[in-house]
SERO-4910 file (N, C-alpha, C, O; in steps of 0.05 Angstrom, whole numbers):
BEGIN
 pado doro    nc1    nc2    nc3   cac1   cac2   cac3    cc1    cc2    cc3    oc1    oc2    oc3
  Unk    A   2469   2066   1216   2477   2082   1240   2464   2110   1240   2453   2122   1257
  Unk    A   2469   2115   1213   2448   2136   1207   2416   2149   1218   2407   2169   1229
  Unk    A   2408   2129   1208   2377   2117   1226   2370   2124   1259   2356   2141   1269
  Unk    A   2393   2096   1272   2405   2105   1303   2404   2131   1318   2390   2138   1337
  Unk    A   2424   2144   1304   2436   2180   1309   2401   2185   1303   2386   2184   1323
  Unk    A   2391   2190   1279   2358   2202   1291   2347   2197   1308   2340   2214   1324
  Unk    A   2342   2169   1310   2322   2160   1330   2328   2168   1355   2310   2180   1365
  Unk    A   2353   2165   1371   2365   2176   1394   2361   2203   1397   2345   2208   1415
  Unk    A   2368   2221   1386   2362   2251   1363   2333   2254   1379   2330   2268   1399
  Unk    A   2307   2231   1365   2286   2239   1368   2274   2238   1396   2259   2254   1408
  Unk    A   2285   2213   1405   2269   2207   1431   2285   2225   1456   2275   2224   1478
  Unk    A   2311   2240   1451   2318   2263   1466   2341   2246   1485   2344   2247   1509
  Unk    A   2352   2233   1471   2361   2207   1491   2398   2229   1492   2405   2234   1469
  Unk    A   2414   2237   1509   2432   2254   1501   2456   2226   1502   2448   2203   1506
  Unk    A   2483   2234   1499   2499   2208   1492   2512   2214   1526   2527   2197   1534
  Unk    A   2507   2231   1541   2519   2226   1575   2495   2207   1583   2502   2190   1599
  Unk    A   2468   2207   1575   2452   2185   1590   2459   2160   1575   2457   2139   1587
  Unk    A   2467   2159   1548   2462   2141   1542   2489   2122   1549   2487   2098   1548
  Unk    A   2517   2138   1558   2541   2129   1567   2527   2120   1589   2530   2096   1589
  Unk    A   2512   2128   1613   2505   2120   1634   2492   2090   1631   2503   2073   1645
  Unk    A   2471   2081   1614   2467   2071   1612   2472   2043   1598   2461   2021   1598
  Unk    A   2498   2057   1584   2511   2027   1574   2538   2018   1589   2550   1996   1588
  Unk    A   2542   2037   1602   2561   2031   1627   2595   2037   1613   2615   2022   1616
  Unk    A   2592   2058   1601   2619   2072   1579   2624   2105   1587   2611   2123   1599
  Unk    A   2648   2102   1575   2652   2132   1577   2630   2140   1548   2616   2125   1533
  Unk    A   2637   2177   1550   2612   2189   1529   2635   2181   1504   2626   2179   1481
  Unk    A   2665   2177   1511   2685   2169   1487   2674   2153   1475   2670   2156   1450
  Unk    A   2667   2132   1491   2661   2108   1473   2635   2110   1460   2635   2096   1440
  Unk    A   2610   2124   1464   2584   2126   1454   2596   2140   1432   2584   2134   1411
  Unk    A   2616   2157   1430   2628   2172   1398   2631   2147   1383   2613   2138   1368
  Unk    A   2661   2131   1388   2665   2116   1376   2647   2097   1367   2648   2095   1343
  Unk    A   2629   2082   1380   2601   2063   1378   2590   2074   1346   2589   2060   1325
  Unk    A   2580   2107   1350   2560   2117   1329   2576   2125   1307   2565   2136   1288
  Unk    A   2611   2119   1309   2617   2130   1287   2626   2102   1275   2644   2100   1258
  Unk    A   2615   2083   1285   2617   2053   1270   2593   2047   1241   2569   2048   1244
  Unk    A   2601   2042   1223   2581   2034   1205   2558   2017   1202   2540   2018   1185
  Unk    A   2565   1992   1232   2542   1980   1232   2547   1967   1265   2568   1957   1275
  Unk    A   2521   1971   1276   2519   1961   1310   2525   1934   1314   2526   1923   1336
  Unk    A   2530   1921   1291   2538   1889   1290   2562   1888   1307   2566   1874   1327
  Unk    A   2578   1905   1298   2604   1910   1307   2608   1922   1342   2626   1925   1358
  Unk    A   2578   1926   1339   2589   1935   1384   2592   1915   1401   2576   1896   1397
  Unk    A   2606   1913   1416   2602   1891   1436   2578   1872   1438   2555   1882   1435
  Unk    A   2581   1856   1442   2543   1842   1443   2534   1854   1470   2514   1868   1469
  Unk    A   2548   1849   1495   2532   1856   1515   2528   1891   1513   2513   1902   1530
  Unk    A   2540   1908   1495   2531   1938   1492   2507   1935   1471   2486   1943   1481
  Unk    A   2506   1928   1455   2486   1922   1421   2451   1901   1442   2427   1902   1435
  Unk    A   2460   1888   1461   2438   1875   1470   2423   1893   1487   2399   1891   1488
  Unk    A   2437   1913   1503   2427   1932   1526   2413   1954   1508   2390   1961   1515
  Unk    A   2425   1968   1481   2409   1977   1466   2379   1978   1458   2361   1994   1463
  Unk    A   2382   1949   1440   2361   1934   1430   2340   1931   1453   2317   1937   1450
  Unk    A   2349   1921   1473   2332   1922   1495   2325   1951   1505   2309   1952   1524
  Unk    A   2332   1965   1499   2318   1994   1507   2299   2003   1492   2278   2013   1498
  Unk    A   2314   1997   1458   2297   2012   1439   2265   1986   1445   2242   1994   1446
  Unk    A   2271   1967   1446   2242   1958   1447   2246   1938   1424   2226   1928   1415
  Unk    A   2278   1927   1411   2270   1900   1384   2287   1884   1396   2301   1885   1416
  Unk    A   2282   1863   1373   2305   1840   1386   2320   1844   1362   2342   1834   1367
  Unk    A   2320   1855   1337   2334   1853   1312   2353   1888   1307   2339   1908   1306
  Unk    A   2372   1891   1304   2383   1912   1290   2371   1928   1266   2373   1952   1260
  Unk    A   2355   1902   1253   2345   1909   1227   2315   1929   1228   2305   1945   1213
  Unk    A   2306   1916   1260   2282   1935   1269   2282   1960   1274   2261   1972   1275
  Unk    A   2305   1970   1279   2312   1997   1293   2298   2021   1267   2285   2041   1273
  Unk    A   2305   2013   1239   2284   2034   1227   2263   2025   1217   2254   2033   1195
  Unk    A   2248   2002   1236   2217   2008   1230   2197   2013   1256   2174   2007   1262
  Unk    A   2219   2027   1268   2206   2034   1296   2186   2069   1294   2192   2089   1280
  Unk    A   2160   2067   1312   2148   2086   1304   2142   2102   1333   2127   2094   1351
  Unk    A   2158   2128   1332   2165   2141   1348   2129   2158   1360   2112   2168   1345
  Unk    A   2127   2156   1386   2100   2173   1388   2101   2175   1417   2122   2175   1430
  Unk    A   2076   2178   1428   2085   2198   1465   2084   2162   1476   2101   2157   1493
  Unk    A   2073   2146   1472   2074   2127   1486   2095   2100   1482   2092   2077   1490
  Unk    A   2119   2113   1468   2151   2093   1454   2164   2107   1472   2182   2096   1484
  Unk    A   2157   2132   1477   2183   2153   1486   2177   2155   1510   2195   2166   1523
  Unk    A   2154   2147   1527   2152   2139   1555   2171   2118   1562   2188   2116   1580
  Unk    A   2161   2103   1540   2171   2079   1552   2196   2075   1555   2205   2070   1577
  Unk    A   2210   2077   1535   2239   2085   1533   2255   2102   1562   2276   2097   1575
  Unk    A   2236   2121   1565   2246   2144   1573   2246   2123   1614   2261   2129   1633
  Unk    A   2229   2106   1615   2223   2087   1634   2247   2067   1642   2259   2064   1663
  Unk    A   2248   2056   1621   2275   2032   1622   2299   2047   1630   2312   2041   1650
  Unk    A   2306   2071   1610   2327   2091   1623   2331   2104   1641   2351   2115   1650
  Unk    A   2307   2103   1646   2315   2122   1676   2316   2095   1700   2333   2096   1718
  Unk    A   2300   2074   1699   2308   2048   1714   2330   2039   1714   2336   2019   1727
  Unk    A   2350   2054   1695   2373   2031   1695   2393   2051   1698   2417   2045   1700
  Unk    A   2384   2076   1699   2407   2096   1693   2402   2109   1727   2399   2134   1724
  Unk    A   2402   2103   1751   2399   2108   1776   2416   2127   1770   2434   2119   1756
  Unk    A   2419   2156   1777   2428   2183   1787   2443   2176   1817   2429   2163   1833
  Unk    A   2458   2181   1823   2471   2187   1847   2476   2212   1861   2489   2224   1844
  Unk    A   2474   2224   1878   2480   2247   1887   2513   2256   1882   2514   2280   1877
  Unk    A   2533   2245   1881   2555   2254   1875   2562   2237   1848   2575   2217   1848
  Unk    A   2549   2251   1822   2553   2239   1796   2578   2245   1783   2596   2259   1791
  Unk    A   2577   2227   1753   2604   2230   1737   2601   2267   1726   2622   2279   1719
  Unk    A   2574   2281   1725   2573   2297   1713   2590   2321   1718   2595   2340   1703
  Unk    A   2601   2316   1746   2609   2337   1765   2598   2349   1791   2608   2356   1812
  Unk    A   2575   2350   1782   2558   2368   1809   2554   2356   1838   2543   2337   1849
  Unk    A   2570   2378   1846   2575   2375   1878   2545   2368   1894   2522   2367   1885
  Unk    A   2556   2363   1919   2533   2360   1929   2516   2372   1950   2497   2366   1964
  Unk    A   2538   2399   1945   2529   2427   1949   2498   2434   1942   2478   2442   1954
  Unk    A   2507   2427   1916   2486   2429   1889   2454   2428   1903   2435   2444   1906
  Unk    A   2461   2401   1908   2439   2376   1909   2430   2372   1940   2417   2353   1949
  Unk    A   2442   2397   1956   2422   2399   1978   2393   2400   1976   2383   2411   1956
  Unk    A   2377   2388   1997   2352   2399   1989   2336   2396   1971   2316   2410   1969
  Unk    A   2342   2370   1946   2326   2367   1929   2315   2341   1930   2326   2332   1950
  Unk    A   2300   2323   1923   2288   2301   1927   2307   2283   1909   2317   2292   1889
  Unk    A   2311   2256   1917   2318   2230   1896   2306   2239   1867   2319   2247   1848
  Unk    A   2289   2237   1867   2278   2243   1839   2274   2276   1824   2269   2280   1800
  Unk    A   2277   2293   1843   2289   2314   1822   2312   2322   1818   2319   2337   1800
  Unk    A   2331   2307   1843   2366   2306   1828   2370   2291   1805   2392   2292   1794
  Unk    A   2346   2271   1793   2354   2260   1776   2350   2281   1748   2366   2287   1731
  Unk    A   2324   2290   1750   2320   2312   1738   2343   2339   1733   2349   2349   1712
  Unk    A   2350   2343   1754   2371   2375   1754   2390   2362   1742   2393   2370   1719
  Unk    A   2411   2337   1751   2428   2323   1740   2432   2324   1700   2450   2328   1683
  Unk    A   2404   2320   1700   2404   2304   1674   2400   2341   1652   2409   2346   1630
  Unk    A   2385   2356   1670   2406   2378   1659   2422   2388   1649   2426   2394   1625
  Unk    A   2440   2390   1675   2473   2391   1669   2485   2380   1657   2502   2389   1641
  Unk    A   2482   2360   1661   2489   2335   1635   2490   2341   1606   2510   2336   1592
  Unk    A   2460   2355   1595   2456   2362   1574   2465   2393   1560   2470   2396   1536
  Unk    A   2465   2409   1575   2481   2433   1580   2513   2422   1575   2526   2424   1554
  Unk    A   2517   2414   1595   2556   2398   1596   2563   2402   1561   2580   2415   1549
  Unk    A   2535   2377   1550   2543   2374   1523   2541   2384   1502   2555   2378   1483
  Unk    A   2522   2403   1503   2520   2422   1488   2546   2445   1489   2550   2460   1469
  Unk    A   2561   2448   1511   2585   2466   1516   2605   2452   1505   2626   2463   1498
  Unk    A   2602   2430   1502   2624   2421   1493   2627   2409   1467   2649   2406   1456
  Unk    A   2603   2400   1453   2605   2393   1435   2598   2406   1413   2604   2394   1392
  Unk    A   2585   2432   1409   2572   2452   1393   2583   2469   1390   2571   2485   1376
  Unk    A   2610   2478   1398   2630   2504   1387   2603   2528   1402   2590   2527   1422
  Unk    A   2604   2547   1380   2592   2577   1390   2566   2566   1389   2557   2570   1412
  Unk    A   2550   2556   1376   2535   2565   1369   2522   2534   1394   2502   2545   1401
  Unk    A   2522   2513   1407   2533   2513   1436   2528   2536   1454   2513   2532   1474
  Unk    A   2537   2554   1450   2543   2567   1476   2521   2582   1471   2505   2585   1489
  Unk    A   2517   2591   1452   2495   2613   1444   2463   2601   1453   2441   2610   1459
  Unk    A   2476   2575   1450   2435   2558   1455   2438   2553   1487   2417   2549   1499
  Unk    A   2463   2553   1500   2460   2556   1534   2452   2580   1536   2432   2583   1549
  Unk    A   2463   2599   1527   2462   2619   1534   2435   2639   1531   2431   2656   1548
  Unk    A   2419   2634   1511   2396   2637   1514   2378   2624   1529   2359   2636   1538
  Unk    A   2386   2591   1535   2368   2588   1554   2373   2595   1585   2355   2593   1602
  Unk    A   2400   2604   1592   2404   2624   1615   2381   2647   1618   2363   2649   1634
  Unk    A   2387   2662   1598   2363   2683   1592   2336   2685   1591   2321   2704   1596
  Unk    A   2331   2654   1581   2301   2646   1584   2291   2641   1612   2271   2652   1620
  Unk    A   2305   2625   1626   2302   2627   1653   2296   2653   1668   2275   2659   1679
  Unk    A   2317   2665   1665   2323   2690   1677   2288   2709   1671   2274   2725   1684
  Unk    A   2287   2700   1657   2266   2721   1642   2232   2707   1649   2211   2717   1641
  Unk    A   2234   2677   1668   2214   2664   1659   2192   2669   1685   2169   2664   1678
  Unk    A   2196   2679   1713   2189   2693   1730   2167   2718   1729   2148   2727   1743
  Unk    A   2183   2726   1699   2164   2761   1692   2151   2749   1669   2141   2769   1657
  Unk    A   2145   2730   1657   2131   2727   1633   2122   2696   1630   2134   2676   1623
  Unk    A   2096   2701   1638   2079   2670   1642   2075   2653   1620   2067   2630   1625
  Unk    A   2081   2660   1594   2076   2663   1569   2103   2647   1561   2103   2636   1539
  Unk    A   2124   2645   1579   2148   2630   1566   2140   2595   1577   2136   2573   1566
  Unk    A   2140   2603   1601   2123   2567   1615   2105   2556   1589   2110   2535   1578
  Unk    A   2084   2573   1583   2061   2561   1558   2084   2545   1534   2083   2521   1532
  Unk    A   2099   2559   1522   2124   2554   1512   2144   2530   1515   2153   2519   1495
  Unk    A   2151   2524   1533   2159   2504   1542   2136   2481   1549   2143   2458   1554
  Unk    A   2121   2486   1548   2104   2457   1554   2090   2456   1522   2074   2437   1520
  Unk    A   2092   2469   1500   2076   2469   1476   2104   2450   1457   2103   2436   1437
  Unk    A   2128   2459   1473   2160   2444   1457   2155   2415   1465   2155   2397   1448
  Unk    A   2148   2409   1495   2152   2390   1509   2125   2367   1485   2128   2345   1474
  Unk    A   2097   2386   1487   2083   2363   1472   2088   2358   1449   2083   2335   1442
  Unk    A   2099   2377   1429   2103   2379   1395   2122   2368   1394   2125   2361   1370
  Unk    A   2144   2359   1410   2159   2343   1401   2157   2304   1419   2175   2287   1419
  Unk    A   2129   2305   1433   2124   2282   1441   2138   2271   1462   2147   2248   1466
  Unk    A   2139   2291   1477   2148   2277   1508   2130   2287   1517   2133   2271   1535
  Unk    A   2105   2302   1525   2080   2302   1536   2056   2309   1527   2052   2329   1514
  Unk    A   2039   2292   1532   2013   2281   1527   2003   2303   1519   2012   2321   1534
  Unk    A   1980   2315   1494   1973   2342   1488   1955   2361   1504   1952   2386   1507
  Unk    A   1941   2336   1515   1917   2345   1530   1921   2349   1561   1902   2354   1575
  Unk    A   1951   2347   1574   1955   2358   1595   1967   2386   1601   1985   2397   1589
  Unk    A   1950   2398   1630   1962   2424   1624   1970   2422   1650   1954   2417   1668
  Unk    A   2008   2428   1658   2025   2435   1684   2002   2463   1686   1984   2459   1703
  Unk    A   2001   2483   1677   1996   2501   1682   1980   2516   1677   1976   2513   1653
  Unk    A   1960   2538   1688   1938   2549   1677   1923   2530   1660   1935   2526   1638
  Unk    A   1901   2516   1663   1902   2503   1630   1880   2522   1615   1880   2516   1591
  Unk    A   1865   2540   1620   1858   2557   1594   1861   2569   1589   1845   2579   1573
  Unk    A   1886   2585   1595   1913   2602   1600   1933   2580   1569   1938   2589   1546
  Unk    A   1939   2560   1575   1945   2551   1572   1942   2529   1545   1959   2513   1538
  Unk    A   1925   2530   1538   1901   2519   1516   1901   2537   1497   1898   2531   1474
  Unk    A   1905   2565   1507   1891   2587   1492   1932   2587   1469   1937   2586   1445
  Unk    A   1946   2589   1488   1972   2595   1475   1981   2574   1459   1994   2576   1438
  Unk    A   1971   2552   1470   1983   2531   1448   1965   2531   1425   1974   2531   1402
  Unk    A   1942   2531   1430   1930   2535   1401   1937   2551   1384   1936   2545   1360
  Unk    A   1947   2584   1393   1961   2609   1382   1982   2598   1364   1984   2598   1340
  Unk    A   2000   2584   1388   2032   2574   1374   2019   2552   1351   2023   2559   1327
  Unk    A   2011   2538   1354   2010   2521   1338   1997   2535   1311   2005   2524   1290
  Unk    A   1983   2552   1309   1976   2567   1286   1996   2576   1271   1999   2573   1247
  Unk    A   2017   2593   1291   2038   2607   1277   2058   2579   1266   2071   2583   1245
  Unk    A   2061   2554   1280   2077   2537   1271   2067   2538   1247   2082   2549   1231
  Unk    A   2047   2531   1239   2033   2517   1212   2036   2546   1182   2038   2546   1158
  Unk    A   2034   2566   1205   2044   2586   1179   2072   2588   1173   2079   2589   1150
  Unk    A   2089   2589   1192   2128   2587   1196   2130   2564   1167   2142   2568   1146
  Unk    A   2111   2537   1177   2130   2523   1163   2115   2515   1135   2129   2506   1117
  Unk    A   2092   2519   1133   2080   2526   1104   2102   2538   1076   2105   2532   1052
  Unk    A   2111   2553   1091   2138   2569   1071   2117   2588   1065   2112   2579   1043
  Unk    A   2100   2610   1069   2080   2630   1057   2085   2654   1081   2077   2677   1076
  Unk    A   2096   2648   1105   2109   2666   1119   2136   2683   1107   2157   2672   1114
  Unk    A   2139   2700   1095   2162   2713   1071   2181   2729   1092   2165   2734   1111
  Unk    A   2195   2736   1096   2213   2765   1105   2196   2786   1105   2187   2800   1123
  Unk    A   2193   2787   1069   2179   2820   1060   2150   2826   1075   2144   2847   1085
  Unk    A   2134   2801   1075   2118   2798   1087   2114   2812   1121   2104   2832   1132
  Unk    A   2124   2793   1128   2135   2804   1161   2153   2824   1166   2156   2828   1190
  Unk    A   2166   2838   1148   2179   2861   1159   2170   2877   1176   2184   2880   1197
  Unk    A   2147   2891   1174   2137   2910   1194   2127   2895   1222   2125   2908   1243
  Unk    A   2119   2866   1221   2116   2865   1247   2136   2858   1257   2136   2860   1282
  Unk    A   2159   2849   1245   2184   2847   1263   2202   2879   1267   2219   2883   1284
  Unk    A   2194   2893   1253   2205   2927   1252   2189   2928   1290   2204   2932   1309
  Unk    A   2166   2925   1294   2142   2931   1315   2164   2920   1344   2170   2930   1365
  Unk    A   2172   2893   1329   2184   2879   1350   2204   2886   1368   2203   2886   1393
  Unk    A   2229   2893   1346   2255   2907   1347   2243   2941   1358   2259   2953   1372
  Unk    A   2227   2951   1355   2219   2981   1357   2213   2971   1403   2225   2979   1423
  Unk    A   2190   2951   1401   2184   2951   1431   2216   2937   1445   2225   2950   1464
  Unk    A   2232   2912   1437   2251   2912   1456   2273   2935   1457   2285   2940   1478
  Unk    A   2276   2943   1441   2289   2971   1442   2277   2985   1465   2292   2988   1485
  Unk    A   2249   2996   1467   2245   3002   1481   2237   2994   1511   2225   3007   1528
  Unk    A   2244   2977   1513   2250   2963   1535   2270   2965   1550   2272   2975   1573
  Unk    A   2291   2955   1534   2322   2964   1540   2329   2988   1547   2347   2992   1563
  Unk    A   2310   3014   1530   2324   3043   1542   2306   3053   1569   2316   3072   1581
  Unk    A   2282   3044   1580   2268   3038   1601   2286   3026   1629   2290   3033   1652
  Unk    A   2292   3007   1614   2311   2985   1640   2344   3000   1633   2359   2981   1637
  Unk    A   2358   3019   1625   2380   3022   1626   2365   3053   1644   2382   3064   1658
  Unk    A   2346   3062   1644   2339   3085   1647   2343   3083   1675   2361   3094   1687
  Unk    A   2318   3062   1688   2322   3058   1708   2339   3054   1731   2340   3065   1753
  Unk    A   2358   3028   1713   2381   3025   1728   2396   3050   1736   2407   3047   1758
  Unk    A   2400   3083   1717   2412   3096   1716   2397   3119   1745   2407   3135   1760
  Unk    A   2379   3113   1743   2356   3124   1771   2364   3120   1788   2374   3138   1803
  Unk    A   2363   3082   1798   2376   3073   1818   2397   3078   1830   2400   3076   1855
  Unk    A   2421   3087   1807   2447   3088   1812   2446   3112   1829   2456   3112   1851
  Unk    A   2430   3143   1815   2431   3164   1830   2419   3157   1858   2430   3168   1878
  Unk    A   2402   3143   1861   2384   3145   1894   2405   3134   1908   2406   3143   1931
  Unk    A   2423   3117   1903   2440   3099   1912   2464   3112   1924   2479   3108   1943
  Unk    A   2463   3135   1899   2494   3159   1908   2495   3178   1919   2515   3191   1925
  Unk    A   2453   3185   1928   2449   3199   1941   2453   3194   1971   2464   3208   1988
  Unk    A   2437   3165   1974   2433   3158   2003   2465   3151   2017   2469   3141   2039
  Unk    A   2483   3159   1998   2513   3142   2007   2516   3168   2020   2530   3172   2040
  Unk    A   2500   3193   2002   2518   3216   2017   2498   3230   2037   2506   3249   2051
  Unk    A   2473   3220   2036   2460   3228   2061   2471   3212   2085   2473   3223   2107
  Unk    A   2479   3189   2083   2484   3170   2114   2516   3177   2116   2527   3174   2138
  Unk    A   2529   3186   2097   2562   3201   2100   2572   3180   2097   2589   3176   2115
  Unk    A   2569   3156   2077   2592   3135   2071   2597   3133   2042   2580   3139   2024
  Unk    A   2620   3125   2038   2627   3128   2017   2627   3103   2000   2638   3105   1978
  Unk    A   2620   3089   2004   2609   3059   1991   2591   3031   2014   2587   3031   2038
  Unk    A   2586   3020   2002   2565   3001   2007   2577   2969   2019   2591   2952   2009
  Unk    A   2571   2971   2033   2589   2939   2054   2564   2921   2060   2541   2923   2052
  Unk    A   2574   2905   2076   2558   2884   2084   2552   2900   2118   2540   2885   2133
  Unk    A   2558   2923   2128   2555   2924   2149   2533   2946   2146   2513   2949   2160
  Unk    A   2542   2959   2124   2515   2985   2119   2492   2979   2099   2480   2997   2087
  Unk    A   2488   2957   2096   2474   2946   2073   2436   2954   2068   2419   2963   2052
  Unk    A   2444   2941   2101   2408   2942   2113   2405   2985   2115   2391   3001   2101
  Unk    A   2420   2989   2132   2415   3019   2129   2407   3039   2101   2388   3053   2099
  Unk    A   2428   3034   2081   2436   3044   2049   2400   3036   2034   2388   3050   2019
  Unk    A   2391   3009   2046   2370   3005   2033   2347   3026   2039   2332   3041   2027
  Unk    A   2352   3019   2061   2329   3031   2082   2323   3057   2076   2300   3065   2074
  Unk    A   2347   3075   2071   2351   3098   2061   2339   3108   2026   2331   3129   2017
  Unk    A   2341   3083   2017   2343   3084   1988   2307   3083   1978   2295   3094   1960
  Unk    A   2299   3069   1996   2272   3069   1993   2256   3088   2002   2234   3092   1992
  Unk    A   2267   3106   2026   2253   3128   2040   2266   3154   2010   2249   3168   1998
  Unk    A   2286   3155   2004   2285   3170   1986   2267   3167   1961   2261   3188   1950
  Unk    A   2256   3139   1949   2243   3137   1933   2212   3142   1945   2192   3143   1931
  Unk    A   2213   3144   1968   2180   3155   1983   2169   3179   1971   2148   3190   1964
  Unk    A   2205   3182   1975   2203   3222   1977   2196   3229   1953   2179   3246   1948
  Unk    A   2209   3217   1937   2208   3228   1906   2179   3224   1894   2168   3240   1878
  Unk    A   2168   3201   1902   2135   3194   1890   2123   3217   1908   2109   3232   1896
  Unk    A   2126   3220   1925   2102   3239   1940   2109   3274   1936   2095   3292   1943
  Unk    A   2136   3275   1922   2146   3304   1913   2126   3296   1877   2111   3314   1870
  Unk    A   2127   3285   1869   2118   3277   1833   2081   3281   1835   2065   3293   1820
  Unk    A   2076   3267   1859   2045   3267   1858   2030   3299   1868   2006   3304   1865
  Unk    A   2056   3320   1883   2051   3351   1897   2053   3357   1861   2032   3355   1847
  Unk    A   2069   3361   1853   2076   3369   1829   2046   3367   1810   2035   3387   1799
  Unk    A   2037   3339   1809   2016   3334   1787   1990   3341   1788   1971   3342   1773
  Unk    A   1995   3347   1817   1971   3367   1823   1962   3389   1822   1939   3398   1822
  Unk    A   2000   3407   1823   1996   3437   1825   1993   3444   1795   1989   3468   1789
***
């Protein structure tokens, strides 16, 4: 069972798709993997399996050899059998799911899905790996460099082909070859602490300074913001003075660049 739990593990298979696909609650995919041997699952659950992983024998399941073209395929049968619905078990309304295509609700779905489980099944440290990837998102807009990242996870762990590039590809070529350098030093064990102290000192020194930049700002904003409330004579910000407060807010930031640039001249 042991074996199982990896292989599933490897090919990224989460236990809400795989409840989908054996036609169980995610209860019962617990109970299933906390059995000592798949002999013991239902035959028609143990046959839908076997038939996904690609054997006809139980005994085959660890001499199966995981690579980009097992984990297509896999990833093929399951998604053929595991049809997405617009109003799923996962929860998501269909609010949600305005506006997106059959096939990328299956995608957003299968998301949430995996998020769901990670909230629920990982205690803090769970929340901490949503929660960064909240942040990663958030952050992925201003830094082209995180996309490279995500498609260098996507090939190194063999769900896409090496030689394709979603994006930039010599942009894109150039970073994965980077990462993949630093992988091979990370996991060599010759990357030390003592070693890297100062460039992680460099690290901690620039987001620091980042943070007192972006608190700086924000604290800028806040003044232009408390100014223009008291040039237009209101005392806070509505949905009725919104467009005006802006309008204001930017003519004061006119003012201020074109007072900074008299200044740099005199």
């Amino acid at each position: 069972m042991t074996k199982l739990a990896d292989l599933l593990h490897e090919l990224g298979i989460s236990k809400v798709k795989l409840a989908k696909f054996l036609g169980v609650s995610r209860q019962m995919i617990y109970n299933y993997l906390e059995m000592d041997d798949i002999n013991k699952w239902p035959k028609d659950k143990k046959l839908l399996l076997l038939n996904l992983l690609g054997v006809k024998d139980v005994d085959d399941i660890g001499k199966i050899k995981v690579n980009t073209d097992y984990i297509t395929s896999v990833e093929v049968k399951l998604n053929s059998l595991c049809e997405t619905k617009t109003t799923d078990n996962s929860g998501v309304g269909s609010d949600l799911l305005n506006g997106i295509s059959d096939k990328n609700k299956e995608l957003f779905i299968g998301v949430i899905d995996l998020i769901k489980e990670y909230l629920e099944d990982n205690g803090d440290e769970g929340v901490n790996i949503v929660n960064y990837l909240y942040h990663y998102l958030q952050a992925m807009n201003n830094t082209k460099e995180l996309k490279y990242i995500l498609a260098y996870v996507a090939k190194e762990t063999g769900f896409e082909k090496p030689m394709e590039f979603a994006f930039e590809e010599d942009e894109q070529f150039i970073f994965e070859s980077v990462m993949f350098s630093a992988m091979v030093l990370y996991r060599s064990g010759k990357a030390s602490k003592s070693k890297l102290a100062e460039s992680h000192r460099r690290f901690v020194n620039q987001i620091e300074q980042k943070i007192e930049e972006k608190l700086s700002r924000t604290m800028e904003l806040n003044n232009i913001k408390s100014q223009a409330l008291k040039e237009l004579g209101y005392s806070e910000m509505n949905e009725n003075n919104a467009t005006e407060i802006f309008e204001k807010i930017a003519e004061i930031e006119a003012r201020k660049t074109a007072f900074k640039k008299i200044d740099d001249k005199g």
